[in-house]
Every structure is written in C-alpha cells, then in structure tokens.
GUDO-759369 format. One record per residue (C-alpha): residue number from 1; x, y, z. Coordinates in steps of 0.5 Angstrom, whole numbers. Each point is the difference from the previous one (the first is absolute). Layout:
BEGIN
<NUM, <X, Y, Z>>
...
This chain:
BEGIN
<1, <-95, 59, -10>>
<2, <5, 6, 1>>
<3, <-4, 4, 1>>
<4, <-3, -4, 5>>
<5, <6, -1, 4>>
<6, <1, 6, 0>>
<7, <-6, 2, 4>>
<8, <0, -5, 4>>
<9, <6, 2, 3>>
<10, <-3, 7, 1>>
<11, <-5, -1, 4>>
<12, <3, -6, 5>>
<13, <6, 5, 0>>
<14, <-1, 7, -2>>
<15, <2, 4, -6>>
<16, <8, -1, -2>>
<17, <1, -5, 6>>
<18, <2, -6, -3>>
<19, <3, 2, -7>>
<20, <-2, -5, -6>>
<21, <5, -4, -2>>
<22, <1, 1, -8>>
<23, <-4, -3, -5>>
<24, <6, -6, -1>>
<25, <0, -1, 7>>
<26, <-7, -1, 0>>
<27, <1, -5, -7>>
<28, <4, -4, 3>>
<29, <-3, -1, 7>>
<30, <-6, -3, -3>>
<31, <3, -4, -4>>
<32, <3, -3, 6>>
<33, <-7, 0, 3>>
<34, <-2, -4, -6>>
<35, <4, -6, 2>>
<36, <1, -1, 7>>
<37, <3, -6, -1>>
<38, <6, 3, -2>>
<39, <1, 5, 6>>
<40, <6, -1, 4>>
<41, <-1, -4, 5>>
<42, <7, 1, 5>>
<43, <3, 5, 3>>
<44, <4, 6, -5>>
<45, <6, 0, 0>>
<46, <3, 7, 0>>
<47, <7, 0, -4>>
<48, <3, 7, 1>>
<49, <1, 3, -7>>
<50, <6, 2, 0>>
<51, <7, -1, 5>>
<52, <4, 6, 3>>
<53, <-4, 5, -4>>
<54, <2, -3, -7>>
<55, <-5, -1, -5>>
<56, <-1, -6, -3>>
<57, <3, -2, -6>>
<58, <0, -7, -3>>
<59, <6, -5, -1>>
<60, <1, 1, -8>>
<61, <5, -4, -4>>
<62, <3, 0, -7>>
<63, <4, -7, 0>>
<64, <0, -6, 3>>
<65, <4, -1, 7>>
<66, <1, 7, 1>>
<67, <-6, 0, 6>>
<68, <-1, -7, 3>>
<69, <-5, 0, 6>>
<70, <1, -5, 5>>
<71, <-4, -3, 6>>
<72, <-3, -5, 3>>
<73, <-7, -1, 4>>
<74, <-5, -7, 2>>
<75, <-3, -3, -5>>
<76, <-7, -1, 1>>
<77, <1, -8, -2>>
<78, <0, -5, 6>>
<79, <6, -5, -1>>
<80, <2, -6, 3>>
<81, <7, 0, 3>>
<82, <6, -4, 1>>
<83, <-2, -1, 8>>
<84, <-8, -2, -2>>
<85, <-3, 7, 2>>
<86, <-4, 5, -4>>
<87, <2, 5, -2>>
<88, <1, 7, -5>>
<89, <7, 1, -3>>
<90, <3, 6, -2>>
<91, <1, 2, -7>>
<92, <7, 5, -1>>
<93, <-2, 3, -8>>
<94, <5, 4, -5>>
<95, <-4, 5, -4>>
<96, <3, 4, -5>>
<97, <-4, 6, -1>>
<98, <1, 1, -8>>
<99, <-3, -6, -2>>
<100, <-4, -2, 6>>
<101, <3, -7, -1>>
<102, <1, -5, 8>>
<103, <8, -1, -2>>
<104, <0, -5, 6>>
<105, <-5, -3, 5>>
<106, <2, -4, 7>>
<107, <-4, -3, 3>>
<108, <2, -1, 8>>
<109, <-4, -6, 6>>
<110, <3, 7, 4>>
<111, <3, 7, 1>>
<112, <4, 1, -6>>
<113, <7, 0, 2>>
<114, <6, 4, -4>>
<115, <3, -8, -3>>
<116, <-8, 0, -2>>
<117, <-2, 7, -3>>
<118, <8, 0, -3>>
<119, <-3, -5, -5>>
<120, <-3, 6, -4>>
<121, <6, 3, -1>>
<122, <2, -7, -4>>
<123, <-6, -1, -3>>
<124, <-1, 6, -3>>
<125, <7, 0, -3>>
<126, <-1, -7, -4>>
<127, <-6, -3, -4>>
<128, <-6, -4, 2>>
<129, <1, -7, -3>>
<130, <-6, -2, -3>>
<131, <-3, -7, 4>>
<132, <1, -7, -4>>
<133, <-9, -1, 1>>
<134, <-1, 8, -2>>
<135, <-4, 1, -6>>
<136, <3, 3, -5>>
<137, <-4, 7, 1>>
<138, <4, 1, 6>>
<139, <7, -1, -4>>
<140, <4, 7, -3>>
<141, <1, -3, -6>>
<142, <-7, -1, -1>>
<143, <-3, 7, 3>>
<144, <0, 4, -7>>
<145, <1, 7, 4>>
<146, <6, -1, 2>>
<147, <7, 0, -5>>
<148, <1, -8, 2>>
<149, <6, 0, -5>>
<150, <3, 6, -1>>
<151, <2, -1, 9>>
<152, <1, -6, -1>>
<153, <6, 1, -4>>
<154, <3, 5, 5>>
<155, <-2, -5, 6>>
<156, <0, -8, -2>>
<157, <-4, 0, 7>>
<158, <-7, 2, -3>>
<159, <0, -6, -4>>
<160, <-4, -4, 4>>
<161, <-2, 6, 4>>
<162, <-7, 2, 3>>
<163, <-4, 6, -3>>
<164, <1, 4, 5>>
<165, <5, 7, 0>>
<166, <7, -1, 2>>
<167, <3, 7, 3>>
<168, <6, 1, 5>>
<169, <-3, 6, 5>>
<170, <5, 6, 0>>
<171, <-4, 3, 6>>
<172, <-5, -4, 5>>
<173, <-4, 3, 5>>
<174, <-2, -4, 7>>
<175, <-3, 1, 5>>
<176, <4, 2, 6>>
<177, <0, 3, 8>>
<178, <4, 6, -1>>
<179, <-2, 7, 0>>
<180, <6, 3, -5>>
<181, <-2, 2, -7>>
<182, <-1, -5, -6>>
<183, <7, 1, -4>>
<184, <0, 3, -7>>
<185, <0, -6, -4>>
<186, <6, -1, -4>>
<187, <2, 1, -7>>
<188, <-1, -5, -6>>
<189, <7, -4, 0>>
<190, <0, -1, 7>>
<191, <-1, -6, 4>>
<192, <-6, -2, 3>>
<193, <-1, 4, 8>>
<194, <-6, 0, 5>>
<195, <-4, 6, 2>>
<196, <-5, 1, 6>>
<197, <-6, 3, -1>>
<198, <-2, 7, 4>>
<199, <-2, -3, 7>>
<200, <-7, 0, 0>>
<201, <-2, 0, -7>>
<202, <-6, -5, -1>>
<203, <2, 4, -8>>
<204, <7, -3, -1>>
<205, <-1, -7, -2>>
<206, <-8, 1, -3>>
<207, <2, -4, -6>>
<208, <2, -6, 4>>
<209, <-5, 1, 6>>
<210, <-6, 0, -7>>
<211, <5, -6, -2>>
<212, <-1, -4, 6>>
<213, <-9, 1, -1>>
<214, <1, -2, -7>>
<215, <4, -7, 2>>
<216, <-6, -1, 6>>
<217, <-6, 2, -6>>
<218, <2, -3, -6>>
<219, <4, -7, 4>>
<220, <-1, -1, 8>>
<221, <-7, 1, -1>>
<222, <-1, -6, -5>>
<223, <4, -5, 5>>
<224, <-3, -5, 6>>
<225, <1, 3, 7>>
<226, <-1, 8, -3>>
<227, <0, 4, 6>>
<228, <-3, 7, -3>>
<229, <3, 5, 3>>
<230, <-4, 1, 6>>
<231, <-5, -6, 4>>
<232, <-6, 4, -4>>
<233, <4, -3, -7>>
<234, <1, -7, 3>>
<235, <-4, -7, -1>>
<236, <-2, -4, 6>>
<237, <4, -5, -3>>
<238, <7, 3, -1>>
<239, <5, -5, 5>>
<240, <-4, -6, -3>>
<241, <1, 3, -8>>
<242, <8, 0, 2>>
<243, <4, -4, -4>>
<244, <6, 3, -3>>
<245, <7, 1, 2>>
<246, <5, 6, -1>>
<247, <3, -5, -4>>
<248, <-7, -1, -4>>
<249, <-2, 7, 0>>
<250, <7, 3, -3>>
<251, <-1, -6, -6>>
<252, <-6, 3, -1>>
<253, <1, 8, 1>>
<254, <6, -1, -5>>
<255, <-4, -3, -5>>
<256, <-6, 6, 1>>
<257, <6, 5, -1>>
<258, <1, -2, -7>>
<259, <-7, 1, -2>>
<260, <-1, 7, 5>>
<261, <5, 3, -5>>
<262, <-4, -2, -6>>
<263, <-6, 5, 3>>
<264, <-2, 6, -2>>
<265, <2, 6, 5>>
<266, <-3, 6, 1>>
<267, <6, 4, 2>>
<268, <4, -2, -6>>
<269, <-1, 5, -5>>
<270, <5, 1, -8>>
<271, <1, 7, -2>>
<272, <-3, -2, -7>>
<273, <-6, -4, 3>>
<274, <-3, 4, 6>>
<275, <-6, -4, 0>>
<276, <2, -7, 0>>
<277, <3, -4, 6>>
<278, <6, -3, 0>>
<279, <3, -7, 2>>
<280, <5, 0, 5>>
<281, <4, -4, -5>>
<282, <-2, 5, -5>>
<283, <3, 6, 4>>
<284, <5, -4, 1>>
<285, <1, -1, -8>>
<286, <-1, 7, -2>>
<287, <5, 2, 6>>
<288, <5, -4, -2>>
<289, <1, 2, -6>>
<290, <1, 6, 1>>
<291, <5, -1, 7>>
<292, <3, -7, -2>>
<293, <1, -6, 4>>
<294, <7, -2, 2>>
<295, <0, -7, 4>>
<296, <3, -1, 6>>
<297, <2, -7, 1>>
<298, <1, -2, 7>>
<299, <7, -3, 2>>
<300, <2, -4, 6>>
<301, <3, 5, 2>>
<302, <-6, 4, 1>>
<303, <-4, -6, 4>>
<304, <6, 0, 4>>
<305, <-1, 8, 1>>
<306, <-7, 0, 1>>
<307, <0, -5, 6>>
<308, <-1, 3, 7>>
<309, <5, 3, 3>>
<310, <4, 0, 7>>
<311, <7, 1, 4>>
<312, <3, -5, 4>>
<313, <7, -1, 3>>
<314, <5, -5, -4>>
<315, <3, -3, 7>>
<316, <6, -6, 1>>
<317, <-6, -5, -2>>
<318, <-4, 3, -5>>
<319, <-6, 4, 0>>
<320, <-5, -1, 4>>
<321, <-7, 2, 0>>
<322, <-6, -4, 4>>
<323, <5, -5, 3>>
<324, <1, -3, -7>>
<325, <7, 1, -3>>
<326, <2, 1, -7>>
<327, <7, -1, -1>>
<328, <6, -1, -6>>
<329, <7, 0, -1>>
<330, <0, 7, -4>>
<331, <-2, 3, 7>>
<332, <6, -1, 2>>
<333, <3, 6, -2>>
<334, <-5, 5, 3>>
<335, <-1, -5, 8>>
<336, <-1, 6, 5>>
<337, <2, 5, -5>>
<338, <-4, 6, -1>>
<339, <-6, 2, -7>>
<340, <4, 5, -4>>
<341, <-8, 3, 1>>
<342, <1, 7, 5>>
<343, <-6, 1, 4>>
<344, <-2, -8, 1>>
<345, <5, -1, 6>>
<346, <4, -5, -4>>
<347, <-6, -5, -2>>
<348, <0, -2, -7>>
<349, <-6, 0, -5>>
<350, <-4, -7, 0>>
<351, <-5, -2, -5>>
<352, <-4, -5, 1>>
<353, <-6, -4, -3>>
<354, <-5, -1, 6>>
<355, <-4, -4, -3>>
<356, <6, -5, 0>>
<357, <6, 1, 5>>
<358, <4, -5, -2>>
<359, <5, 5, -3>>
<360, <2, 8, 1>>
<361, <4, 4, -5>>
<362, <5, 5, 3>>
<363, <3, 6, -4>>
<364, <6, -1, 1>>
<365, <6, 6, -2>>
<366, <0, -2, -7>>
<367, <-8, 3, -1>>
<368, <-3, -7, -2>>
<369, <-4, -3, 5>>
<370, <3, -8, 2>>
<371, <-5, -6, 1>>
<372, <2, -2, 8>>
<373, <-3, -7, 2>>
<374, <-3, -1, 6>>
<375, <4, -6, 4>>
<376, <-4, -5, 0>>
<377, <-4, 1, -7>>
<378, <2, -7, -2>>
<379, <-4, -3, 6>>
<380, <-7, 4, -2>>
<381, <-2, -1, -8>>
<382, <-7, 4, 1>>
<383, <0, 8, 0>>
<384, <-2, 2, 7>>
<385, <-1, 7, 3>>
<386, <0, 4, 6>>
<387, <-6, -2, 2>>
<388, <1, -7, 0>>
<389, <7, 0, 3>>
<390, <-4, 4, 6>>
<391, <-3, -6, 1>>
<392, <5, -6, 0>>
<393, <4, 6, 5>>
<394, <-7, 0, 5>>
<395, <-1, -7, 0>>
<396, <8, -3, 0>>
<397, <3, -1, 7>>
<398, <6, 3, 1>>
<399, <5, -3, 5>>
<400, <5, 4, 4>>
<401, <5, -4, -2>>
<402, <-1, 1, -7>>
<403, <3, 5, -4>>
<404, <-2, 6, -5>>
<405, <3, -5, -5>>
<406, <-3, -7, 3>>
<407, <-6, 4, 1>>
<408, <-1, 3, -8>>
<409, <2, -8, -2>>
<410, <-7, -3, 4>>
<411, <-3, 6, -3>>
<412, <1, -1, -7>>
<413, <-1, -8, 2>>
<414, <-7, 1, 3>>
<415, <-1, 5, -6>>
<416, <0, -7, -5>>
<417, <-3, -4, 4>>
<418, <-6, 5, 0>>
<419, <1, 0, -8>>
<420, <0, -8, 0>>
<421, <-7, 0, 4>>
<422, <-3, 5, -5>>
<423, <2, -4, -6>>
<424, <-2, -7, 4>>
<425, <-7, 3, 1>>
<426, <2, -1, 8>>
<427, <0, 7, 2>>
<428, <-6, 4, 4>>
<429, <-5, 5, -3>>
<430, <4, 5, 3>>
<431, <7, -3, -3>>
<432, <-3, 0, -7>>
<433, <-2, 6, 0>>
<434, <6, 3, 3>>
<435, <5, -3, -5>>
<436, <-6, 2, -6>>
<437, <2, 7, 2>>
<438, <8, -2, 0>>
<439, <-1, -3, -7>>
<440, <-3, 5, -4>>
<441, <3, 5, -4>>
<442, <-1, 7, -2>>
<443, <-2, 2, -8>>
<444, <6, -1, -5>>
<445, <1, 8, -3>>
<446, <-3, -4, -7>>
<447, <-5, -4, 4>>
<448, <1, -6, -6>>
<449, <-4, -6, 1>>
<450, <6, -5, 0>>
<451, <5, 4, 5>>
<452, <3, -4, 5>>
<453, <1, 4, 7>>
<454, <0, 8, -1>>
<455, <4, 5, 3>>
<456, <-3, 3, 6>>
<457, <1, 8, -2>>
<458, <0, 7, 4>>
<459, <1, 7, -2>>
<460, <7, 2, -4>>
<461, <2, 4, 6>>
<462, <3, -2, 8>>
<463, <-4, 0, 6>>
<464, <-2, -3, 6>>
<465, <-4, -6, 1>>
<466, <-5, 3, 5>>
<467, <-3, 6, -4>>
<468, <-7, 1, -1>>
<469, <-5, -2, -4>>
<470, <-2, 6, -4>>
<471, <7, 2, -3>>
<472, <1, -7, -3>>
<473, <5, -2, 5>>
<474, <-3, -4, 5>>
<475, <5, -8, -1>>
<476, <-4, -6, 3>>
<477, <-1, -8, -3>>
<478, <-8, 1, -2>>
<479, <-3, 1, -6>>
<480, <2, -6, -5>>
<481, <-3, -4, -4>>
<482, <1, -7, -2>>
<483, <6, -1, -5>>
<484, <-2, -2, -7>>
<485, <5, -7, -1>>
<486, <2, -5, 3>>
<487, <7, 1, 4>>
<488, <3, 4, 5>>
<489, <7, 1, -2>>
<490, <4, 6, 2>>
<491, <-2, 7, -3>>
<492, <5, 1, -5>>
<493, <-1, 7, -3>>
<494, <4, 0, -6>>
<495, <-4, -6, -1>>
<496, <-7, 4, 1>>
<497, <2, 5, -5>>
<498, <3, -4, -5>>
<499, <-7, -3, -1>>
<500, <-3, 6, -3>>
C-alpha cells in the first residue's frame, strides 16, 4: 500500500514535490481513517508548547502539601438556585500535586468571592468528618490503605474522619493577573504562601485543569441537567432534568470525593512498584509515612483571622459601616483616635462575617480581635447581609426630620418585620428568596453535619473588599448554602473550634 501512495504522488505532483510522510505517520493516519467516529469534530485548540522560550517541565512533588493547585471554572451541571433560575455554579478545587488528592472543593451559585475560595484554606488544614448516612467504605478507619490507628493517635480528630487525605499546603499556586514571575516556593518549615503562575501559561496549573476534566467525566456527566461541555454534548431536555440545588449538589460531590480517592490514578507511581497505579490515599500513606502528619487544630482565633478584611474610622459614635453602627463601652478609649497602623490614614482594622453583620471584630492595641455589636442586634435575631440591608434601605422611607440615629432604628424595625413576614409565610416570592439568601451560611472549615452556623472565612492576609476575582480577593454576600441546624444564633468562633 506504500508504495502505492508513494506513486500516487509522483505522478499527480512530480518526483520529490511532496515528500512522504514516515512509515509511522502513514500508520497512524489509517488507523484514524478506520474509525471515523472517533475523528475530532471541533475546532483545534492550539496551546503554545512553552511560555517565554522555557521549556516545559511538569509539576513534581515529593510530599503532601508542598504544591497545592488551586482554581476554579463553571461546572458542566445546571443547578437550581436560591432566586428560581437555572443555572452552572462554579467549583473552586485544592489539588496537591504529590498525592493527586482534592483537599478541598467549594461549591458557588456565583463568582467565587475570597470569604468563598478561603474555605479551602481551612478545609484543607482539618479533616473531613464522615456523614452519619455514609457507608462505612467511606470512613477512615474502615480504608485498609491508610494508617487510621497510628494518625489517630497523634490527631483524635481522625477518629470519625472521612477516608480522605488530610494535608496543610506549604505553597499554593492560583490563578492570577499579573505579569510578575511566580515566587520561589518556600522551604519545608515555613507557612502556607500563595504563588501566581507565569502569565499566559496554559501548563502552570495542568494538574488542576486535567482535575477539573475528571470531576465533569466521572461525576457531572452522571447527574440530571448535564450540559456537556458544548451544545454538541448536550441533551434536548437539559433545563427540564434540572433538579438539584447547590446545596444538593455539594452533598453529593462530597460523598463522590470519598470514593475518587479510592481510584486508581495513572500519574501515581511507588518507586519500588513502577508499574502499579496507586490511590490518592494510597500515595498519601506511603508519603506520610515518610514526611509525618502534624495536626493543625484550628482555634477561634484563627476563624476570627480568616474573616474578611476592612478599615474603618473609630468616630464619637462608634464604627459606622453601611449607615449600621457598631458600638460598646471598651471604645471609649480610642473615639476620634488614630489606628497605631501607619499607611491606613488612621483607620482601624475590622473583621467582619458577611453572611451575618450582626457583629464586627476590632484589632485593638492589644492585638486581639474585640467583638463589637451592632446597636440594635437585639432588635433582629436572624442573620442578615449587605444584600438584604441594601433592600430594607431602598424600599424604607426616610423623612427629613429623621435623623442618621432614628433613621437606622426604622431600618432595623423594618428589617424585623421583613424576617417576621418570612417565617409567617406572609412575605412575596421575591422577599423569600432574599431572606433565603440572608439565611445561609458558608461551609464550617470541618463540614460536620450537626455544626449549627459556620464561620464565614477569607485568606490570612489583609485586603480591600473590592479586589478581583482571579486573586481570590473578591468580597461579597453570594455563594452560600443553607446551613445544616436548625438555629440562627450569633457566630461565636471559639464555639466553632471547640466542636473539632
């Protein structure tokens, strides 16, 4: 047959005009030909093989946490969400490169915001607790791959521990619109830092990106309301399948984590077994034995620290943020007083939950962060966000003999009669929806299934509340899912740590 080609294309092009491809080539094009079916069918994508003239070099890693990549794209799932629409949330993953394990998974209704992506930061650092209607398969001391009893008895929160690796990230690489060069990772014994990929590197986080193609093959294509990745992957009937909300969905990519790392993975390689794949938990094992597992419990310090960021003046009257006033008598001290902080023209550092404004923190000169209520916290006993006060301020009437105090008491009134219409089933569509939205609350760092209201978290370091989304900085009240007990009281963050 060659040969045959090869006077083909003599005689419809001359001797040595079309030089013949390799005997391979020639392999490998018929056996294309032979299954049409299997041809591509899309556009091809061209990907540069390399970035700024370096070659490319593969992300290796030789213990758990010492690269861990992050990033965050559509799922290819129609969910329902809060307001009625449908529509694809967005999954904000952790990879560690070592182990191949998901340390963490977020599920968001919308663009994923710091308080949202900085849950990985404490989901990675503290187990997965095993669900009460989970099968035992899925528990840690029933996986015979990992050493259940010998890290139990160096971390007591692994007794009822789903069979999933636990791993405190020292370098985590994100996504990021910069131009700098990634910085050097840092060594062994330092915290966790975050690095940015070289811009334009389509190769810089492949192990997250070929990830994110294992979770839509192996989970996402399974569920109803699958979008494929393209209309050409889609079913007719994609909107009316739809039937799962975010909440639902992440229930269910949780319990579908567990059983991903009892997978083989092809890129999991022992030294002394080269031609066996291994389980993310069994490269865990093997890891860990080797470089240790040192727990890190989390203190209600450390919820406090991780909440979102921002600077305020500490005036006559308090703090004011958003026309809602937080006061106490422990403020009389600094009233009109400049923060000891240079470069924040005087303003003070604040913490605050934003899926309940009821309360603020305040770094005050001692270093610790001080609880500061809201003045009329008494007068609302529902949590409630910006959102939802946005709305009470657009719709309440203000008149111009009222004053800034009057004024925030009619708010605060007109904020509880909107709660009190909810819970009597009184309220409009459009009220329930909002108040379903001012109800919710972020993923408790241990996701365990009777934690009443969870911390609302951010990264470890300062920032505005208006950064952008790629750099995991960008603040808002979206992203939530409905808590798991009953209750709404305050969020108390030493509370939250003392329940793992």
């Amino acid at each position: 047959m060659f040969p045959l080609i090869n006077q083909i294309l003599q005689d419809r092009h001359g001797p040595g005009t079309v030089p013949t491809p390799s005997q391979a080539t020639l392999y490998r094009l018929v056996t294309a030909l032979a299954r049409p079916g299997e041809l591509p069918t899309g556009p091809v994508r061209q990907v540069p093989a390399s970035v700024d003239g370096r070659a490319f070099t593969p992300a290796t890693a030789l213990r758990p946490g010492e690269q861990v990549q992050v990033d965050t794209t559509r799922l290819d799932v129609l969910a329902l969400f809060d307001d009625g629409h449908l529509a694809r949330p967005e999954l904000t993953i952790a990879v560690d490169v070592a182990t191949r394990a998901i340390l963490a998974a977020v599920l968001c209704p919308s663009a994923t915001k710091a308080v949202d992506a900085a849950l990985l930061l404490a989901e990675m650092a503290v187990p997965h607790p095993a669900r009460p209607t989970w099968p035992d398969v899925l528990r840690m001391d029933h996986a015979p791959a990992l050493p259940h009893q010998r890290l139990a008895a160096l971390d007591e929160r692994l007794a009822g521990a789903a069979a999933r690796p636990v791993v405190l990230p020292e370098t985590i690489l994100v996504a990021a619109k910069c131009s700098s060069p990634p910085r050097s990772p840092p060594p062994a014994n330092t915290s966790a830092s975050a690095s940015s990929p070289p811009r334009h590197a389509p190769t810089a986080k492949g192990i997250v990106e070929r990830t994110f193609g294992t979770i839509n093959h192996l989970f996402c294509q399974h569920l109803p309301g699958y979008t494929g990745s393209d209309v050409t992957r889609r079913g007719p009937d994609t909107e009316k399948d739809a039937c799962y909300s975010v909440a639902q969905l992440q229930d269910l990519l949780d319990e579908w984590l567990v059983h991903y790392h009892h997978r083989p993975h092809e890129g999991l390689r022992h030294p002394l077994m080269p031609r066996k794949a291994l389980t993310p938990n069994q490269m865990w094992a093997a890891l860990v034995a080797v470089a240790g597992h040192v727990p890190v419990p989390l203190t209600g310090r450390d919820y406090l620290e991780l909440l979102p960021v921002r600077w305020q003046a500490i005036t006559p009257a308090g703090i004011t943020i958003h026309h809602r006033t937080y006061d106490a008598d422990l403020l009389a001290p600094y009233r009109g007083q400049a923060s000891p902080v240079a470069g924040r023209g005087g303003k003070w550092e604040i913490h605050y939950n934003p899926h309940d404004v009821r309360q603020i923190w305040v770094r005050l000169p001692d270093g610790d962060l001080t609880e500061i209520p809201w003045i009329h916290r008494d007068h609302v006993h529902q949590p409630f966000n910006d959102h939802t006060w946005q709305h009470i301020r657009t719709h309440a009437q203000h008149s111009h003999h009222d004053d800034s105090q009057q004024h925030e008491a009619h708010l605060a009134d007109a904020l509880d009669q909107l709660m009190r219409r909810v819970h009597s089933g009184h309220a409009t569509t459009a009220e329930q929806a909002l108040l379903a939205r001012a109800t919710t609350t972020p993923i408790p760092a241990a996701r365990h299934p009777h934690h009443g209201t969870a911390p609302a978290t951010d990264q470890p370091t300062p920032h505005d509340e208006d950064d952008s989304i790629d750099d995991l900085d960008d603040l808002s009240d979206n992203g939530t899912r409905p808590a798991a007990a009953t209750g709404y009281g305050l969020y108390d963050a030493h509370e939250e740590a003392d329940k793992w």
